[in-house]
C-alpha positions as CSV (number, residue, x, y, z in Angstrom):
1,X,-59.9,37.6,-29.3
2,X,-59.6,35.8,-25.9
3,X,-62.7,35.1,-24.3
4,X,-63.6,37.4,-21.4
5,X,-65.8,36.3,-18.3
6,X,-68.5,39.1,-17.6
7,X,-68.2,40.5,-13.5
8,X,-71.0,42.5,-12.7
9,X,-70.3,44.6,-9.6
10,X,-73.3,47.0,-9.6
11,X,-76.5,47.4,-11.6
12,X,-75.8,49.1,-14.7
13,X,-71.9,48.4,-14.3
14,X,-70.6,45.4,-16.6
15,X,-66.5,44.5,-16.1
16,X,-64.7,41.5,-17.6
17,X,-61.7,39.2,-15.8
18,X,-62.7,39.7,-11.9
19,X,-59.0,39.8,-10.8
20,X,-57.9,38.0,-7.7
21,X,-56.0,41.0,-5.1
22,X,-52.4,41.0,-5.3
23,X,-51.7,40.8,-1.9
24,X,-52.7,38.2,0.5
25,X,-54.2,41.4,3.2
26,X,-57.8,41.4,2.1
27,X,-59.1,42.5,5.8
28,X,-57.9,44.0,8.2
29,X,-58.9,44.8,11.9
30,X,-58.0,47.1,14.4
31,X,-59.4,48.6,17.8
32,X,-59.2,50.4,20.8
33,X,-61.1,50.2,24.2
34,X,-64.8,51.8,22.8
35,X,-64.1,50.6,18.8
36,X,-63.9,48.1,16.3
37,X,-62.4,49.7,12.6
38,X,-62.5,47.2,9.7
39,X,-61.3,47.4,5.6
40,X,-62.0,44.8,3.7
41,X,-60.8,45.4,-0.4
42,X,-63.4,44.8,-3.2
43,X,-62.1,42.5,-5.7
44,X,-60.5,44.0,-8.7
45,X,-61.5,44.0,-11.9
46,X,-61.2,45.1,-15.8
47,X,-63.4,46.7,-17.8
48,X,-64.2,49.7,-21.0
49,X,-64.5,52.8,-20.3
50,X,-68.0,53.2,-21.9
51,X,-69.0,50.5,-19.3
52,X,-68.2,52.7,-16.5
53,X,-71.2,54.4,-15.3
54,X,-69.5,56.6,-12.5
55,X,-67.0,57.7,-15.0
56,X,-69.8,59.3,-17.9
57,X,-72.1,60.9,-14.9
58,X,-68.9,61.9,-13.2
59,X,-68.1,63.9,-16.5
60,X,-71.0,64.7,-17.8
61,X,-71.3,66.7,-14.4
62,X,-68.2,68.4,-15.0
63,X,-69.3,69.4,-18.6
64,X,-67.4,66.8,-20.4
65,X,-69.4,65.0,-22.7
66,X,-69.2,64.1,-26.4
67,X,-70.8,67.6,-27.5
68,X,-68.4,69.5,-25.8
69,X,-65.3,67.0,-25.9
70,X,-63.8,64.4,-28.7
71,X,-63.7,61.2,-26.3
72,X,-62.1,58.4,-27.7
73,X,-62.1,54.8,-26.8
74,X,-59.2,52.7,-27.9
75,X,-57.1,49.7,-26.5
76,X,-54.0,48.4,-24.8
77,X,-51.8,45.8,-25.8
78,X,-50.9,45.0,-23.3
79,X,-53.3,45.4,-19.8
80,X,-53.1,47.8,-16.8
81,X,-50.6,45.9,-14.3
82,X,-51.5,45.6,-10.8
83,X,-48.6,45.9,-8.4
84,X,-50.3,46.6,-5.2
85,X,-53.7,46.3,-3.7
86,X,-54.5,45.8,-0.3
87,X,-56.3,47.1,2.4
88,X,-55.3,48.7,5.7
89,X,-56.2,50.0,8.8
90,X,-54.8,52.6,11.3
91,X,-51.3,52.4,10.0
92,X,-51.3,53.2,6.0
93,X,-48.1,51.5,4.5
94,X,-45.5,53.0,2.7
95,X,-45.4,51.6,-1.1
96,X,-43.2,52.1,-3.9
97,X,-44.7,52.1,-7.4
98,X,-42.1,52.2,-10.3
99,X,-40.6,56.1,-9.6
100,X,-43.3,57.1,-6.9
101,X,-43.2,56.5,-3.5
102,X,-45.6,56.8,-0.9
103,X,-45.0,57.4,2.7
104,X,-46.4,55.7,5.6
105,X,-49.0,57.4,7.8
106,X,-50.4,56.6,11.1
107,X,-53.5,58.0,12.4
108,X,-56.2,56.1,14.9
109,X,-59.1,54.6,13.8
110,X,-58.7,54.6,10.3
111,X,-59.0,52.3,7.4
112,X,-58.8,52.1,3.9
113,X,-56.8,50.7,0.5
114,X,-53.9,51.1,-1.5
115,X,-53.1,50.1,-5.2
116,X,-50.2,50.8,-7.5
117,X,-51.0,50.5,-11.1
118,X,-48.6,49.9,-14.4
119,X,-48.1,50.7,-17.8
120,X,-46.2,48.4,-19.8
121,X,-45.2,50.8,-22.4
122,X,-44.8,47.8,-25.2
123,X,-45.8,48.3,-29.1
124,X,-49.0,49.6,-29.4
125,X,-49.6,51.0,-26.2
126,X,-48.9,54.8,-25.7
127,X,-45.4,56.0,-24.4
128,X,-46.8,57.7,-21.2
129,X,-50.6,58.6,-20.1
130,X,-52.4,60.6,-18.0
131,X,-55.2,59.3,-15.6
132,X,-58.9,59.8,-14.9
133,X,-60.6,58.0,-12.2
134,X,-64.1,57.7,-11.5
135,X,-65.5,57.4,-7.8
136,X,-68.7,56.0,-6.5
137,X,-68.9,56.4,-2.4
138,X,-71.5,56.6,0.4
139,X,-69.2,58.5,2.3
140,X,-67.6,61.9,0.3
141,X,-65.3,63.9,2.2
142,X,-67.5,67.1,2.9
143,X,-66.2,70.1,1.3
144,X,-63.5,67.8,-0.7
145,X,-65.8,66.4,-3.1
146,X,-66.0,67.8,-7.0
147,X,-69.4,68.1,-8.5
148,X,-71.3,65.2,-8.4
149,X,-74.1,62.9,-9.9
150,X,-76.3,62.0,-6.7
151,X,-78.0,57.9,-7.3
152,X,-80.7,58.5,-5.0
153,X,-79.5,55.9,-2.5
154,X,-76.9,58.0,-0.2
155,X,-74.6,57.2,-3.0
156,X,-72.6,59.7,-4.7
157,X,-70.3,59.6,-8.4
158,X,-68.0,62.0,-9.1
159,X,-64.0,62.5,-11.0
160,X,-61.1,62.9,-8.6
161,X,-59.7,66.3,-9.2
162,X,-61.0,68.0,-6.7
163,X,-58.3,71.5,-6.5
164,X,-58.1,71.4,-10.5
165,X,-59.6,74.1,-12.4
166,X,-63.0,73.9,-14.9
167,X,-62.3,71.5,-17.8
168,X,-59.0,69.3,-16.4
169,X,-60.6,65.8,-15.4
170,X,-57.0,64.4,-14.8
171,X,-56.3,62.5,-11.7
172,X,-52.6,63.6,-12.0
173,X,-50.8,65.8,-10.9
174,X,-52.6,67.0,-7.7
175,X,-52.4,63.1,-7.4
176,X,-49.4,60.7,-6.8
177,X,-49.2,59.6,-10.8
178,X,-46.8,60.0,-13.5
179,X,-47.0,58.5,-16.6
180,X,-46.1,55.4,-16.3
181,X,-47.7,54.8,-12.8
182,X,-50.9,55.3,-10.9
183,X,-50.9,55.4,-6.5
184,X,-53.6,56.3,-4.7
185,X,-54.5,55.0,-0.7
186,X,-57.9,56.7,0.2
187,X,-58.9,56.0,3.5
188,X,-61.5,57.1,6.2
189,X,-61.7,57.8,9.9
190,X,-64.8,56.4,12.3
191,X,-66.3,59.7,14.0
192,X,-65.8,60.4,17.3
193,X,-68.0,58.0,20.0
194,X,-70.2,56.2,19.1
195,X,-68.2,55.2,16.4
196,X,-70.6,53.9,14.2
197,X,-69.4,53.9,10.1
198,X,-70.6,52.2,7.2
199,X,-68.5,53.4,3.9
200,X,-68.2,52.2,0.8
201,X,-65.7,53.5,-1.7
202,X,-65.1,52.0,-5.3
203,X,-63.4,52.8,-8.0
204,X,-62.7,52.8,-11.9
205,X,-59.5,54.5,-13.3
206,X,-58.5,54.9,-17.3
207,X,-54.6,55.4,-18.4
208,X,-55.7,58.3,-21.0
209,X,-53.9,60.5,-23.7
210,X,-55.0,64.5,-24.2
211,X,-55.0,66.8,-27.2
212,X,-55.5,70.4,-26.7
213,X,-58.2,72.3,-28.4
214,X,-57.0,73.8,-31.2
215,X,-58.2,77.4,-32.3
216,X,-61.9,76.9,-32.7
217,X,-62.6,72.9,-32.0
218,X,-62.4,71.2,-28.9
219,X,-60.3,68.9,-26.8
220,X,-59.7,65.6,-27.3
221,X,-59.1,62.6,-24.6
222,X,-58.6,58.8,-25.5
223,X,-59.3,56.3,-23.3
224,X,-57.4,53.5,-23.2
225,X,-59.2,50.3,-22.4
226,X,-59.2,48.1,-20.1
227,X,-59.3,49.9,-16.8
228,X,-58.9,49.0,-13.9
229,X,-62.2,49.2,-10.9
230,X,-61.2,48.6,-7.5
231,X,-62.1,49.7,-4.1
232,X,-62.8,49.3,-0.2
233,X,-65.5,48.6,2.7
234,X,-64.7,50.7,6.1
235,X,-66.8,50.0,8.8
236,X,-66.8,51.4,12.6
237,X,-68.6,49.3,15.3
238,X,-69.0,50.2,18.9
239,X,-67.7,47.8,21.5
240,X,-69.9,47.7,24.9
241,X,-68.5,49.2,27.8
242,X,-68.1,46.9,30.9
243,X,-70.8,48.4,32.4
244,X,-73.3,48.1,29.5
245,X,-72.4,44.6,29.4
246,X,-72.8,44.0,33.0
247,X,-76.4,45.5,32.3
248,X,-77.1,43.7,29.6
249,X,-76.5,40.3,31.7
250,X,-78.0,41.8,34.2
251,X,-81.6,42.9,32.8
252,X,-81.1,38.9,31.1
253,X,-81.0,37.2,34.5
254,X,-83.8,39.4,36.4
255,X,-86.1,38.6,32.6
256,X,-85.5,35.2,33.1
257,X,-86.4,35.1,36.8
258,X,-89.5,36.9,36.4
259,X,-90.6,34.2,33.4
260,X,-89.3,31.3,36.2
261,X,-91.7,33.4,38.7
262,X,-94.5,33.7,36.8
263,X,-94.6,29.6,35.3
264,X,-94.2,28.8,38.8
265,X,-97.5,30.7,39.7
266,X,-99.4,29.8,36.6
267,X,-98.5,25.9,37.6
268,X,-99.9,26.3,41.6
């Protein structure tokens, strides 16, 4: 077995091969007259299932767990291939993964990431899969957000299927995935002035297979190791106004006279 260099992103949360991104747009800035918008990409990495904490409390919310599921943990042959990964800001860019495509979208004072994930369907590895993915944010979409394990820190866990019914943890096909191919391009908006935002999004997605639950037992879901984590940081900073910044020199130069003023008089 190759050797595999240990990552660890977040307490508790053990990944192997950091990944460098596949595109060269790590960051990216844009603003208007009142705001600053930035998305900056978390490096990628690989990692088991088992591994993922935000994937088991994501689940285990949901009712999925080993007493009421058969999960499974086998391997690839051949790795999870990362196509795209990037981040983006105000304008989200079009992308084609394998079959999928993704359209552009522009909307102000936005920011987020893409990726575009592939299955090499070689020996060993299954013909097609479906997809779970885990998420781990400070900043859930309100009334968008499936039931979730809560860290205690303004932090949040949870499985993207939000619109699926009890018991279907996929990610496809309310998402843009098929079976060879995973998209996804979550992004947020800074609120209305002041503009102040500071999101963090991550990420760990599985290619999986499913078995029904036959008459009496329970259903089954493999998980196909490595997966992939990913994710992005969107912040929203106010920019002065001219007139708070005249103010702000202002109230400097009178502070400094006084401090003049009063040496002077302390010296006579």
């Amino acid at each position: 077995m190759p050797h595999r260099a240990l990552s660890t992103l977040v307490t508790g949360l053990v990944w192997f091969a950091t990944l460098a991104p596949v595109n060269a747009q790590t960051t990216q800035t844009d603003h208007d007259a009142t705001c600053t918008w930035t998305s900056t990409i978390f490096p990628s990495s690989m990692g088991p299932a088992q591994e993922c904490n935000w994937l088991n409390n994501g689940l285990s919310r949901q009712g999925i767990t080993p007493g009421t599921w058969n999960i499974n943990y086998l391997n690839l042959s051949t790795s999870l291939q990362i196509d795209t990964y990037l981040a983006w800001v105000t304008t989200r860019p079009a992308m084609d993964c394998g079959a999928l495509h993704l359209d552009a979208r522009t909307v102000t004072r936005t920011g987020g990431a893409e990726i575009c994930l592939r299955l090499e369907p070689e020996t060993g590895n299954p013909p097609a899969v479906r997809w779970i993915q885990a998420i781990r944010t400070n900043c859930p979409i309100p009334g968008q957000t499936p039931p979730s394990f809560n860290e205690g820190n303004g932090f949040v866990q949870y499985i993207d299927n939000f619109g699926n019914p009890p018991n279907d943890p996929f990610y496809d096909p309310i998402g843009l995935a098929n079976g060879l191919n995973f998209v996804d391009a979550p992004g947020r908006q800074c609120p209305t002035d002041p503009c102040n935002l500071d999101c963090t999004w991550q990420a760990c997605v599985f290619g999986c297979t499913y078995e029904p639950a036959p008459p009496g037992g329970r259903p089954t879901v493999n998980f196909y190791d490595p997966g992939v984590t990913w994710g992005f940081h969107f912040t929203c900073t106010p920019i002065p106004t001219p007139g708070a910044a005249s103010l702000l020199i202002l109230t400097g130069v009178l502070a400094f006279r006084r401090r003049r003023a009063g040496a002077q008089t302390q010296a006579e």
